[in-house]
CHARMM-style PDB file with segment names, atoms N, HN, CA, C and O in Angstrom:
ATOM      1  N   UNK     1      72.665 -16.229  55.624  1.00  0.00      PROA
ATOM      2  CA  UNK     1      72.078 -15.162  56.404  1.00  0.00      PROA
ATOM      3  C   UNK     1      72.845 -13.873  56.124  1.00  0.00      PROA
ATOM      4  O   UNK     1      73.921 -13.678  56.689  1.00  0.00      PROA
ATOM      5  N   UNK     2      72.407 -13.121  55.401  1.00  0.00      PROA
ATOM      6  HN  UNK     2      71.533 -13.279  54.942  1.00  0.00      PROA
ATOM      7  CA  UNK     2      72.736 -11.653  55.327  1.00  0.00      PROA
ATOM      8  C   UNK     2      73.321 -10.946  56.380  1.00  0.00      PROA
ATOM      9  O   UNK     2      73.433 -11.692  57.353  1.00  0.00      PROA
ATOM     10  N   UNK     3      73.746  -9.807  56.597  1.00  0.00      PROA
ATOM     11  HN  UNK     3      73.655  -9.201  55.807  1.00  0.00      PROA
ATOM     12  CA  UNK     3      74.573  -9.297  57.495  1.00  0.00      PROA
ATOM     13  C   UNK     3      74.994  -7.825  56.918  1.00  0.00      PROA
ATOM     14  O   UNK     3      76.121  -7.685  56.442  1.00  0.00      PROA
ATOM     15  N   UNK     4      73.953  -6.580  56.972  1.00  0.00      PROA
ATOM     16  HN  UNK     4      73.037  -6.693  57.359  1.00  0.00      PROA
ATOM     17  CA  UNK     4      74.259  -5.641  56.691  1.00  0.00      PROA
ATOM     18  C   UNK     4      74.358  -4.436  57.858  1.00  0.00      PROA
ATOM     19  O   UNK     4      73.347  -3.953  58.368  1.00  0.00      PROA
ATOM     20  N   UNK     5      75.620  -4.051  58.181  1.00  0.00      PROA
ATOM     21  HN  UNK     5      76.441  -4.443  57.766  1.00  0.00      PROA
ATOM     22  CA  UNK     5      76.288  -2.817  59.069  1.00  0.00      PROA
ATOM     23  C   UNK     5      76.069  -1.541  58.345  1.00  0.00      PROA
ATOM     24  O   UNK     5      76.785  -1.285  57.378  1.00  0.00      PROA
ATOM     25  N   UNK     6      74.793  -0.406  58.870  1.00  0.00      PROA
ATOM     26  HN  UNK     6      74.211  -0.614  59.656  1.00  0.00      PROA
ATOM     27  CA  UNK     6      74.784   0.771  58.417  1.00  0.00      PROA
ATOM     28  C   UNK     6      75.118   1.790  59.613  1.00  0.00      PROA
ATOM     29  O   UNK     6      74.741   1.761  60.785  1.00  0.00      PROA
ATOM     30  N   UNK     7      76.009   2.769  58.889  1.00  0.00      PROA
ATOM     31  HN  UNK     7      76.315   2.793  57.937  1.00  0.00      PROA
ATOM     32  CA  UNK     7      77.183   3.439  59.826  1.00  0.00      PROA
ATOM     33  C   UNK     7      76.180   4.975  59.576  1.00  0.00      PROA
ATOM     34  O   UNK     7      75.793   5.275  58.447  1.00  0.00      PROA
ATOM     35  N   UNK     8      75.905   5.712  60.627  1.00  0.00      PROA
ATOM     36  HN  UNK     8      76.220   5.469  61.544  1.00  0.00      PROA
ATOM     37  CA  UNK     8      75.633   7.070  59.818  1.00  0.00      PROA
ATOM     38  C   UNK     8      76.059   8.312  61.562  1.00  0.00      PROA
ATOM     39  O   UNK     8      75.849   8.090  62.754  1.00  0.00      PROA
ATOM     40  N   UNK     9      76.529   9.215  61.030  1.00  0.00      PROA
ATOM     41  HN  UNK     9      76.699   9.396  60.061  1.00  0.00      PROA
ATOM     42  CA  UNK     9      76.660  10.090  61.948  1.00  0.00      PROA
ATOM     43  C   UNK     9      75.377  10.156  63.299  1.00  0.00      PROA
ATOM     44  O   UNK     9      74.168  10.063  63.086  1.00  0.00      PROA
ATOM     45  N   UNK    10      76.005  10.333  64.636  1.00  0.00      PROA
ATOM     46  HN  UNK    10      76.987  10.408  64.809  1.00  0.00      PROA
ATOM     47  CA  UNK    10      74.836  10.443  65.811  1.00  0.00      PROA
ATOM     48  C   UNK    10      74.507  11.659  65.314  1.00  0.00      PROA
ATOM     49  O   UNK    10      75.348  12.527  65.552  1.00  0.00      PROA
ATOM     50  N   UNK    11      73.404  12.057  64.601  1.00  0.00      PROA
ATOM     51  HN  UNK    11      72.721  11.352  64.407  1.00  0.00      PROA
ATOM     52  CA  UNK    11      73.074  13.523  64.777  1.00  0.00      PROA
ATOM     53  C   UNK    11      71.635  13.392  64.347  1.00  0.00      PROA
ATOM     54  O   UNK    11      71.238  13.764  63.243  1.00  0.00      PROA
ATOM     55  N   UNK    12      70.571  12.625  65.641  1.00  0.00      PROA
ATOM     56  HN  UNK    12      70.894  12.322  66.537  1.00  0.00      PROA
ATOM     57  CA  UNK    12      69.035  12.644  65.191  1.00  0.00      PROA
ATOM     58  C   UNK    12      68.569  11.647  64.760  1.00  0.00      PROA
ATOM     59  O   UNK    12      67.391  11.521  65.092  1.00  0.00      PROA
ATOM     60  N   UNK    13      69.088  10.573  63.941  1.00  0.00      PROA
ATOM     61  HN  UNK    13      70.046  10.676  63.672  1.00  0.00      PROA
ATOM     62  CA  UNK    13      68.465   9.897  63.239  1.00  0.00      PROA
ATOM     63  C   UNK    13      67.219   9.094  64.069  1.00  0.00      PROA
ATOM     64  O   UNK    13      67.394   8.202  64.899  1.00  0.00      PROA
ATOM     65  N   UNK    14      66.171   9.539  63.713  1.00  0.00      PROA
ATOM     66  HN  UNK    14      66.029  10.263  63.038  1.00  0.00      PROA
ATOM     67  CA  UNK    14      64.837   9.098  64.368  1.00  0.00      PROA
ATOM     68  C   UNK    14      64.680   7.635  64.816  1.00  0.00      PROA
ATOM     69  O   UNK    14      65.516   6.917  64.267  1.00  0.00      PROA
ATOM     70  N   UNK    15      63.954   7.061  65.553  1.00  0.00      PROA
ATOM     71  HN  UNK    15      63.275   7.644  65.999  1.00  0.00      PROA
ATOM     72  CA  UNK    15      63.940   5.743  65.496  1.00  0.00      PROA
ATOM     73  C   UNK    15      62.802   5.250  64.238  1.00  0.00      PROA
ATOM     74  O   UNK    15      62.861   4.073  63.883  1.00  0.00      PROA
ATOM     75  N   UNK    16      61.774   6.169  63.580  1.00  0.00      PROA
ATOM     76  HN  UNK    16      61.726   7.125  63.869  1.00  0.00      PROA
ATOM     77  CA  UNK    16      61.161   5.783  62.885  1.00  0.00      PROA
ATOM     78  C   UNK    16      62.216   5.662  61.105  1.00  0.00      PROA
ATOM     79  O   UNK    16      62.127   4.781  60.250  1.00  0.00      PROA
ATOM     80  N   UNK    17      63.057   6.830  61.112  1.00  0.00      PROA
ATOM     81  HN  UNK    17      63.129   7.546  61.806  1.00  0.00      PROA
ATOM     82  CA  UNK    17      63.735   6.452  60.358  1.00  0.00      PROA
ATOM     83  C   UNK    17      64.610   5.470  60.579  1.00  0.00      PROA
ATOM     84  O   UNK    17      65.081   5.064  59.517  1.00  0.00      PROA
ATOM     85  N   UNK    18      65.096   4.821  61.697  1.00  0.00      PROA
ATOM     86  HN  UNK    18      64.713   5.151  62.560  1.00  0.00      PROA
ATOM     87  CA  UNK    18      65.924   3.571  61.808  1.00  0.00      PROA
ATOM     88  C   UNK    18      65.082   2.593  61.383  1.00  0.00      PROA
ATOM     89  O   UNK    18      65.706   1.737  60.755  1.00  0.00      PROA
ATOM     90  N   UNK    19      63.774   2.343  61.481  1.00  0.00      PROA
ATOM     91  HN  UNK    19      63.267   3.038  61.991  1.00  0.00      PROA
ATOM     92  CA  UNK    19      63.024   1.157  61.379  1.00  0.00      PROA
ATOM     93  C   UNK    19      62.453   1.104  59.737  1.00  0.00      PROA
ATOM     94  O   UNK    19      61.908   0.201  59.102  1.00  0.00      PROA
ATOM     95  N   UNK    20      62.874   2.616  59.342  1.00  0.00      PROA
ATOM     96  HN  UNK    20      63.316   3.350  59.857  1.00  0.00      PROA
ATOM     97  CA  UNK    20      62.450   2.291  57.529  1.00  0.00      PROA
ATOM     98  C   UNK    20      64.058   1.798  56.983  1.00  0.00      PROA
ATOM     99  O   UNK    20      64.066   1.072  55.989  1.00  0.00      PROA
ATOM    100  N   UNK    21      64.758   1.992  57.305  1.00  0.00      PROA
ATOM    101  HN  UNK    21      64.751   2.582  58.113  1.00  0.00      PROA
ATOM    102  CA  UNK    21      65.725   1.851  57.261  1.00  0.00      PROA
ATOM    103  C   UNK    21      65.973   0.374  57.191  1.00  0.00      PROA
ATOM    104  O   UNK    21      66.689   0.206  56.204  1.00  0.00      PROA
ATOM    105  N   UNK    22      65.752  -0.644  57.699  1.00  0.00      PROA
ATOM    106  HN  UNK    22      65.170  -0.508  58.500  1.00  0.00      PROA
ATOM    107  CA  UNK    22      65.858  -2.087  58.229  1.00  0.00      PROA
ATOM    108  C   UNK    22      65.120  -2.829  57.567  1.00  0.00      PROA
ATOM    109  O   UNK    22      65.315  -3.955  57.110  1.00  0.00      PROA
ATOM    110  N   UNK    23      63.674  -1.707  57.504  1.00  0.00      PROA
ATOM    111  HN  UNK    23      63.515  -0.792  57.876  1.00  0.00      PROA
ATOM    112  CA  UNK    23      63.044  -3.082  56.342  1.00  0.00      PROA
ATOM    113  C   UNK    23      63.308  -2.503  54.815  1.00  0.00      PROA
ATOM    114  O   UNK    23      63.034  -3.355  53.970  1.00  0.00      PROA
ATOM    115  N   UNK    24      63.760  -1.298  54.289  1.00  0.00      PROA
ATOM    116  HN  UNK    24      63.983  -0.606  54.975  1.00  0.00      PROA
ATOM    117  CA  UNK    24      64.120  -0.963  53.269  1.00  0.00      PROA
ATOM    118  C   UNK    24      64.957  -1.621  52.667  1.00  0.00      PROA
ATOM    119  O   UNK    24      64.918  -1.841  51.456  1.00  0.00      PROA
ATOM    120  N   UNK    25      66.029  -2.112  53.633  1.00  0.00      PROA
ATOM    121  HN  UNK    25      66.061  -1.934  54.616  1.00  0.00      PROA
ATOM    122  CA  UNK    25      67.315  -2.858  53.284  1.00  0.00      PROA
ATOM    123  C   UNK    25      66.961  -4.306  53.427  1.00  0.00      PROA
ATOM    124  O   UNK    25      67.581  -5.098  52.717  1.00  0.00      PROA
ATOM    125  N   UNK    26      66.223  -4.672  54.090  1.00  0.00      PROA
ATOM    126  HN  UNK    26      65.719  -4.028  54.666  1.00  0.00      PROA
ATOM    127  CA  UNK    26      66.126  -6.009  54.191  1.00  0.00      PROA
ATOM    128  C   UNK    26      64.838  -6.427  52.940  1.00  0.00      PROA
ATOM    129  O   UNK    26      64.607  -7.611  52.695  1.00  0.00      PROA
ATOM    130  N   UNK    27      64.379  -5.744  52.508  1.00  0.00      PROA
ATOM    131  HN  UNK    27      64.567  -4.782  52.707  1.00  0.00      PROA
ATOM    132  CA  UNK    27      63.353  -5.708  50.855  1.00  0.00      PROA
ATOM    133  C   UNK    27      63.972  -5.935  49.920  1.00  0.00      PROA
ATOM    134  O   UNK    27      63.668  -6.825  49.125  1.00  0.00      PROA
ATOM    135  N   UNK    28      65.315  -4.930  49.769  1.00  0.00      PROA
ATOM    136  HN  UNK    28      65.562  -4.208  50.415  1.00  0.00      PROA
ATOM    137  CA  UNK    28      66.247  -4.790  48.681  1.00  0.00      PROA
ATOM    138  C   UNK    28      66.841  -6.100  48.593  1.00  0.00      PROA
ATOM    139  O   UNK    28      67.077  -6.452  47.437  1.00  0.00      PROA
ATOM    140  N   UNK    29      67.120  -6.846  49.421  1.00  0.00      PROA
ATOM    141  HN  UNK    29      66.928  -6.561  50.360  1.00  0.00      PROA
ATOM    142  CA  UNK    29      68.070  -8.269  49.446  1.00  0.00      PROA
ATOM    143  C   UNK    29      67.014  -9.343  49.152  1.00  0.00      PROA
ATOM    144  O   UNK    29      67.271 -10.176  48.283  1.00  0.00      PROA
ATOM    145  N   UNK    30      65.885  -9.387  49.789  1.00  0.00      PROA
ATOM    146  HN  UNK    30      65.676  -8.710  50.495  1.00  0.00      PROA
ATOM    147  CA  UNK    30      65.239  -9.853  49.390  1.00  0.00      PROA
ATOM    148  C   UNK    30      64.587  -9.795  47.581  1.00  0.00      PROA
ATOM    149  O   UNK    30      64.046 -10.728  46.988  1.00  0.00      PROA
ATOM    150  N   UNK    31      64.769  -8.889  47.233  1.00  0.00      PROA
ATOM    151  HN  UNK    31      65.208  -8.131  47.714  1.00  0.00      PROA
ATOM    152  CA  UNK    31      64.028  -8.634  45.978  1.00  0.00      PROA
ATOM    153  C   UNK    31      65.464  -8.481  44.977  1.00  0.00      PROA
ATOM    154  O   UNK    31      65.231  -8.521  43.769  1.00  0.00      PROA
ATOM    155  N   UNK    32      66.585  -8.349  45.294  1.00  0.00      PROA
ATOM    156  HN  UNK    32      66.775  -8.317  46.275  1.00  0.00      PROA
ATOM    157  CA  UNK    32      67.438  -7.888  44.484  1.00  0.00      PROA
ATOM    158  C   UNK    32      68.283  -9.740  44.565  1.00  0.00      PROA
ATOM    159  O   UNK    32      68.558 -10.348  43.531  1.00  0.00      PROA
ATOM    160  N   UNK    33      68.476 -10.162  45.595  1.00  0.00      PROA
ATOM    161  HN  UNK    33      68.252  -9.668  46.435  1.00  0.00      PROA
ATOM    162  CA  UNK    33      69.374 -11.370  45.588  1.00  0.00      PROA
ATOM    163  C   UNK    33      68.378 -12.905  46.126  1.00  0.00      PROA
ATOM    164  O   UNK    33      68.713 -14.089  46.169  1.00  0.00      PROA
ATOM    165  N   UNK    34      67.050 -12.203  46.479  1.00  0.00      PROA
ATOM    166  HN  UNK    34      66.777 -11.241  46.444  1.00  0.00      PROA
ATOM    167  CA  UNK    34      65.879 -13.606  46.976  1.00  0.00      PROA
ATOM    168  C   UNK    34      66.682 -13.450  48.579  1.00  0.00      PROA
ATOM    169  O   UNK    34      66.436 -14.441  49.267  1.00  0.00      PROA
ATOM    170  N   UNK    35      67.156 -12.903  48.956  1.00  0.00      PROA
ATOM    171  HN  UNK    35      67.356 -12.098  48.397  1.00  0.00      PROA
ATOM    172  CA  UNK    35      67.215 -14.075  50.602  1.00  0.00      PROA
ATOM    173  C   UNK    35      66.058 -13.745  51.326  1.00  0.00      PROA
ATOM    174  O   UNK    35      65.197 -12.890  51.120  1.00  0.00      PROA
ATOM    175  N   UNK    36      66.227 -14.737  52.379  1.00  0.00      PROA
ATOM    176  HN  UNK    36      66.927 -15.431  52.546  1.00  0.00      PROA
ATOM    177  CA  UNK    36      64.721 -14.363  53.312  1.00  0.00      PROA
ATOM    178  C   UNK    36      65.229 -13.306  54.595  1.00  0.00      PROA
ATOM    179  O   UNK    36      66.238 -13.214  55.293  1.00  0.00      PROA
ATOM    180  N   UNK    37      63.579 -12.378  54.448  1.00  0.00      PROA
ATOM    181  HN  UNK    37      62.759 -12.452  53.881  1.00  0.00      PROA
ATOM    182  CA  UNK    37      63.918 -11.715  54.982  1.00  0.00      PROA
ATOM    183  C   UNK    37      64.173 -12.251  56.492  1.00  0.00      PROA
ATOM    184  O   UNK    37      65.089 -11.936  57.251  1.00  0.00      PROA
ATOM    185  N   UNK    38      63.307 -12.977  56.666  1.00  0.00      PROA
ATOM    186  HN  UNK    38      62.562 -13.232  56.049  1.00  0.00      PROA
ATOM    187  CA  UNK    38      63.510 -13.600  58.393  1.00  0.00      PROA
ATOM    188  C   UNK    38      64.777 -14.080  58.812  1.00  0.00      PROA
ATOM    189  O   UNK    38      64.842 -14.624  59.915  1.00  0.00      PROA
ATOM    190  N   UNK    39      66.120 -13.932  57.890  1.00  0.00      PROA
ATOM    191  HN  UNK    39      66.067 -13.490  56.995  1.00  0.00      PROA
ATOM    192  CA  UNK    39      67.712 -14.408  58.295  1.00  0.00      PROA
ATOM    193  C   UNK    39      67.830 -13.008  57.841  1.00  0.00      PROA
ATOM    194  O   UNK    39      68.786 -12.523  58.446  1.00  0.00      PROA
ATOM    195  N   UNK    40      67.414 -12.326  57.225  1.00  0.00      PROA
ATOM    196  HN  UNK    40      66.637 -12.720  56.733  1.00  0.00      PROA
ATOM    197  CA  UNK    40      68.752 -10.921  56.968  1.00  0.00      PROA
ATOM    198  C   UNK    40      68.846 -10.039  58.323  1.00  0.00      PROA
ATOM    199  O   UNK    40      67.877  -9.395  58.727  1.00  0.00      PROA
ATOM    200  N   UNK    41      69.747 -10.057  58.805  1.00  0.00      PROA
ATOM    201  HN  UNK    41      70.533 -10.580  58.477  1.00  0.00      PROA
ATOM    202  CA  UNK    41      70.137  -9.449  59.951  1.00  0.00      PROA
ATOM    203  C   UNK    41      70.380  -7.716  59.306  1.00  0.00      PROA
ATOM    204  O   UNK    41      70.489  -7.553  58.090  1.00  0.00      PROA
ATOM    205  N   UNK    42      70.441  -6.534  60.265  1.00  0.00      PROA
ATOM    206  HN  UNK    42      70.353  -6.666  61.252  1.00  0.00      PROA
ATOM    207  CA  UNK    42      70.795  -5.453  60.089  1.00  0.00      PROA
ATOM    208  C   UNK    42      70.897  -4.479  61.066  1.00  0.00      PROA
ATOM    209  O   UNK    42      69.982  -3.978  61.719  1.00  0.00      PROA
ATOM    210  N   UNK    43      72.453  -4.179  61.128  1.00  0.00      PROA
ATOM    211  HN  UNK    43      73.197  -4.585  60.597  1.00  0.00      PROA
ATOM    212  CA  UNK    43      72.509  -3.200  62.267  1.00  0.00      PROA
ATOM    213  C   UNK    43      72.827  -1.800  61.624  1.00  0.00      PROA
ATOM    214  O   UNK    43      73.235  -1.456  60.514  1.00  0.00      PROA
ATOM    215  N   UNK    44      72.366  -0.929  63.121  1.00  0.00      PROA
ATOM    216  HN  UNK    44      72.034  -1.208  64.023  1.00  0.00      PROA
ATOM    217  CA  UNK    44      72.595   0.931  62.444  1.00  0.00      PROA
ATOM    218  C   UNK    44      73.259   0.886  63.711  1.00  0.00      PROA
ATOM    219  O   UNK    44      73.000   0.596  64.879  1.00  0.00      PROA
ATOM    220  N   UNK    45      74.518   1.414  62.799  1.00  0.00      PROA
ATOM    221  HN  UNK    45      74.728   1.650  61.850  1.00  0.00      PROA
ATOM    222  CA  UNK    45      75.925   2.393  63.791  1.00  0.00      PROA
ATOM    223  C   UNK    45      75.644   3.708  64.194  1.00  0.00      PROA
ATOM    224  O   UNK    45      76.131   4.330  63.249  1.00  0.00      PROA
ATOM    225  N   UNK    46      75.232   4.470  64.886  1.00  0.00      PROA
ATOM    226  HN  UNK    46      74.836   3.965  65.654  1.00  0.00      PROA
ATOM    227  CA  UNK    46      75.541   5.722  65.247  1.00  0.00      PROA
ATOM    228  C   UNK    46      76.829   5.895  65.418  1.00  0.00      PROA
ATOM    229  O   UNK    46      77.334   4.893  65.924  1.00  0.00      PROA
ATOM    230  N   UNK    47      77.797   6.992  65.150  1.00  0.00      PROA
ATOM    231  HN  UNK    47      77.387   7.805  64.739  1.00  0.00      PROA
ATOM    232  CA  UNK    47      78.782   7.435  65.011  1.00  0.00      PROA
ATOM    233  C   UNK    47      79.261   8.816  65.171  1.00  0.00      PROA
ATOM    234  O   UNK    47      79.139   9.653  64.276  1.00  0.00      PROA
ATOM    235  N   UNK    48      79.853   9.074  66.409  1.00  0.00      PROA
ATOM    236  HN  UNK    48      79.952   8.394  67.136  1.00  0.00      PROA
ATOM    237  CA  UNK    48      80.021  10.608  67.072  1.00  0.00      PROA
ATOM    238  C   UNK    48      80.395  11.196  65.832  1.00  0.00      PROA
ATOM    239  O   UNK    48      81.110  10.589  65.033  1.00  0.00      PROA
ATOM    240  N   UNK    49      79.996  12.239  65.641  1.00  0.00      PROA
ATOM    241  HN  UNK    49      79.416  12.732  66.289  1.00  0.00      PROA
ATOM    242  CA  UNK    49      80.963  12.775  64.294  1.00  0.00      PROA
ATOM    243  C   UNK    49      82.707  13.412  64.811  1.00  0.00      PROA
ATOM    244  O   UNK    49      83.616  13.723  64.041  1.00  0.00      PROA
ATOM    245  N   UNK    50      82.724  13.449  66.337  1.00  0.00      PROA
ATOM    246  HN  UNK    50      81.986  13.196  66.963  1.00  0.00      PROA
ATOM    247  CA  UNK    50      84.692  13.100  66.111  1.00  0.00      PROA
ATOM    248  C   UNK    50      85.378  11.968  66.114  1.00  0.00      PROA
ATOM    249  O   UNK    50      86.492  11.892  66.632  1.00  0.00      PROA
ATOM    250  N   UNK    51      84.879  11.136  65.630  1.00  0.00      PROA
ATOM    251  HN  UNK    51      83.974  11.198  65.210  1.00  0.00      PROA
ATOM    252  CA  UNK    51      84.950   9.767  64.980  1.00  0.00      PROA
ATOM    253  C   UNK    51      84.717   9.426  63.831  1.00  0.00      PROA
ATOM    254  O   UNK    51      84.696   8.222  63.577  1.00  0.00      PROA
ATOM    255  N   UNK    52      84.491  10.327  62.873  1.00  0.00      PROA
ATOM    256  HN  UNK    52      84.508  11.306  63.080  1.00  0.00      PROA
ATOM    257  CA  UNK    52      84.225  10.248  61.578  1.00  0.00      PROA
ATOM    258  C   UNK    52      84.889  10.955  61.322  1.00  0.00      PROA
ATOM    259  O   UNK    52      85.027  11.951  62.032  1.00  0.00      PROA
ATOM    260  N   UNK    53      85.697  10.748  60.051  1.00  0.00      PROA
ATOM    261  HN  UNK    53      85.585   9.939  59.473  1.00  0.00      PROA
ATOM    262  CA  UNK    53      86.620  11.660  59.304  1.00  0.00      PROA
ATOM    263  C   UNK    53      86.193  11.293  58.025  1.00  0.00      PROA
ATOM    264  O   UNK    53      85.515  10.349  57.622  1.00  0.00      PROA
ATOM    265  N   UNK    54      86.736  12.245  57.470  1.00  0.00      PROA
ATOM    266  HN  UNK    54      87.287  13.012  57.797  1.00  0.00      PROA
ATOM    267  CA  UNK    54      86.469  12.520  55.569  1.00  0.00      PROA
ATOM    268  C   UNK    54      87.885  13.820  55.756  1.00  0.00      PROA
ATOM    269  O   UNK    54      87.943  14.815  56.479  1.00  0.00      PROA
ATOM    270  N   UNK    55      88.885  13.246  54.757  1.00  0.00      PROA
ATOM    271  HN  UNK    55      88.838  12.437  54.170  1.00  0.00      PROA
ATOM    272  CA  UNK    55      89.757  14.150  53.756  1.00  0.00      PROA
ATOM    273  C   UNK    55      91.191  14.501  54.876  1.00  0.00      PROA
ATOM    274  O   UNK    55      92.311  14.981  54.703  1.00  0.00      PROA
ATOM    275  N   UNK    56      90.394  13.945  56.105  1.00  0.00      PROA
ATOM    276  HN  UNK    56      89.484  13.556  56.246  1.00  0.00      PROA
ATOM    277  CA  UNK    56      91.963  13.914  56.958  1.00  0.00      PROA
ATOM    278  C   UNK    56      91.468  14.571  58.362  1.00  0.00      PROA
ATOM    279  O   UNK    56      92.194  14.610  59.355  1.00  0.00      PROA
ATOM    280  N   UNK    57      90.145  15.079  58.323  1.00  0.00      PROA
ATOM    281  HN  UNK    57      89.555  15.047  57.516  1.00  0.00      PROA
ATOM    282  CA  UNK    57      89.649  15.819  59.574  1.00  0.00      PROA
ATOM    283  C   UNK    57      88.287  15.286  59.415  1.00  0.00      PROA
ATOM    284  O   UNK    57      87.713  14.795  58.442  1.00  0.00      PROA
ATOM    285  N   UNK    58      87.750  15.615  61.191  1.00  0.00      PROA
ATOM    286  HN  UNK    58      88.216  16.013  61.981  1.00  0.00      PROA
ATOM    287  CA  UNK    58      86.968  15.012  61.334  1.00  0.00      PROA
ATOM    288  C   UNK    58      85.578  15.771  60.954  1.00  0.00      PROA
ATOM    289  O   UNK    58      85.384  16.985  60.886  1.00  0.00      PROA
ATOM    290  N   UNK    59      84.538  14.547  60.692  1.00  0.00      PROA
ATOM    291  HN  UNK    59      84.696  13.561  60.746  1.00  0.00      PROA
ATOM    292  CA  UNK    59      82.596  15.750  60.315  1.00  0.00      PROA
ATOM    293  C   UNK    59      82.784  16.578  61.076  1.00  0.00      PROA
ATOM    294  O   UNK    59      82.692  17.639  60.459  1.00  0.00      PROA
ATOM    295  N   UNK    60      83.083  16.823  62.470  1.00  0.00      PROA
ATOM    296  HN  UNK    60      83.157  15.961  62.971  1.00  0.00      PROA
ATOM    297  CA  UNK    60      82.515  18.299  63.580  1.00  0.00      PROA
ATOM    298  C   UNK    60      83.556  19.245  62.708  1.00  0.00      PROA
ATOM    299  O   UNK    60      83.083  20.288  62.258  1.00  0.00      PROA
ATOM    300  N   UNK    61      85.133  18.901  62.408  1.00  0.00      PROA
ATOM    301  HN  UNK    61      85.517  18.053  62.774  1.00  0.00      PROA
ATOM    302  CA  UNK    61      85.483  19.982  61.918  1.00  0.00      PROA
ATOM    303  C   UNK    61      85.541  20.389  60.477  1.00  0.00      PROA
ATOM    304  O   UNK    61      86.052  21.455  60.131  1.00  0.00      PROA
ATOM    305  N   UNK    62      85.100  19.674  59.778  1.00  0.00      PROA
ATOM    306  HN  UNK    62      84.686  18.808  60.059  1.00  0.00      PROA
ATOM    307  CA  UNK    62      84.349  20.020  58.693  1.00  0.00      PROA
ATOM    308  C   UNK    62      83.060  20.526  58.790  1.00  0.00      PROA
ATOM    309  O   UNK    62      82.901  21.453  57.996  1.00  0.00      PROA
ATOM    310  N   UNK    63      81.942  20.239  59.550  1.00  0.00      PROA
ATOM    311  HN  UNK    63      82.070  19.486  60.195  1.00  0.00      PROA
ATOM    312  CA  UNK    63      81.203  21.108  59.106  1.00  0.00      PROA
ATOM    313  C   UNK    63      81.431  22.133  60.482  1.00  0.00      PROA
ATOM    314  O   UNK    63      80.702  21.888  61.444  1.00  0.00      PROA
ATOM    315  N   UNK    64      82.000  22.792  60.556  1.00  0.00      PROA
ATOM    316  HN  UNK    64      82.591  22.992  59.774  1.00  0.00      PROA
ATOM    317  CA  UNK    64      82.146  23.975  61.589  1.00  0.00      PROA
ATOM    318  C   UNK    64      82.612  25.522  60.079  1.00  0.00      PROA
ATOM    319  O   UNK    64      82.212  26.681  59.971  1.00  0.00      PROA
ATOM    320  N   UNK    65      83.541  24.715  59.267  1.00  0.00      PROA
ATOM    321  HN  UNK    65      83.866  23.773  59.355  1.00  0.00      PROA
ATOM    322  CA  UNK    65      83.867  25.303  58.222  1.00  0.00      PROA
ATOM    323  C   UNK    65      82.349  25.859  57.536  1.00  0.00      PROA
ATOM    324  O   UNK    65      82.426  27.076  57.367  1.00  0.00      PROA
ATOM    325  N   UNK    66      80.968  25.288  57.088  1.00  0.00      PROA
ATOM    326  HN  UNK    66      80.906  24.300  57.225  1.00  0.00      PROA
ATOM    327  CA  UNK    66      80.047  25.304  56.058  1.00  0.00      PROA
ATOM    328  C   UNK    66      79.675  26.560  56.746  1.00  0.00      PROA
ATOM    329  O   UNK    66      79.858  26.750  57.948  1.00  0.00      PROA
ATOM    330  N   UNK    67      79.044  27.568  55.775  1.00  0.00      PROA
ATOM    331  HN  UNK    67      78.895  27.415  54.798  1.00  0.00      PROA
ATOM    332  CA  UNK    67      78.506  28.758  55.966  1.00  0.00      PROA
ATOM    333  C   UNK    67      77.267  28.247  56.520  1.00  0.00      PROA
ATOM    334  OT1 UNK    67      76.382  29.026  56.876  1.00  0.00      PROA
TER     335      UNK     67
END
């Protein structure tokens, strides 16, 4: 049984894009390695972005920097 954790910043992500999301990934395993889709499990992380870091600081203060 498969077991894929997708992590992406809280900022919107639709529920219609969560649900292409689930069977997109659960197609790919299926078609790329055969498993069935009815065991591939898949969760979506929302993730505050001051909980996300990249380069030593966190997404809010990185993108506060972007023009």
């Amino acid at each position: 049984m498969p077991y894929v954790n997708i992590k992406v910043t809280k900022e919107g992500v639709t529920p219609e894009q969560k649900a292409e999301l689930i069977r997109g990934v659960t197609k790919l395993l299926a078609d790329v390695l055969g498993n069935n889709p009815q065991t591939t499990v898949v969760v979506i992380e929302e993730v505050d972005m001051d909980n996300w870091g990249i380069g030593g600081e966190s997404v809010t203060v990185r993108r506060q920097r972007r023009p």
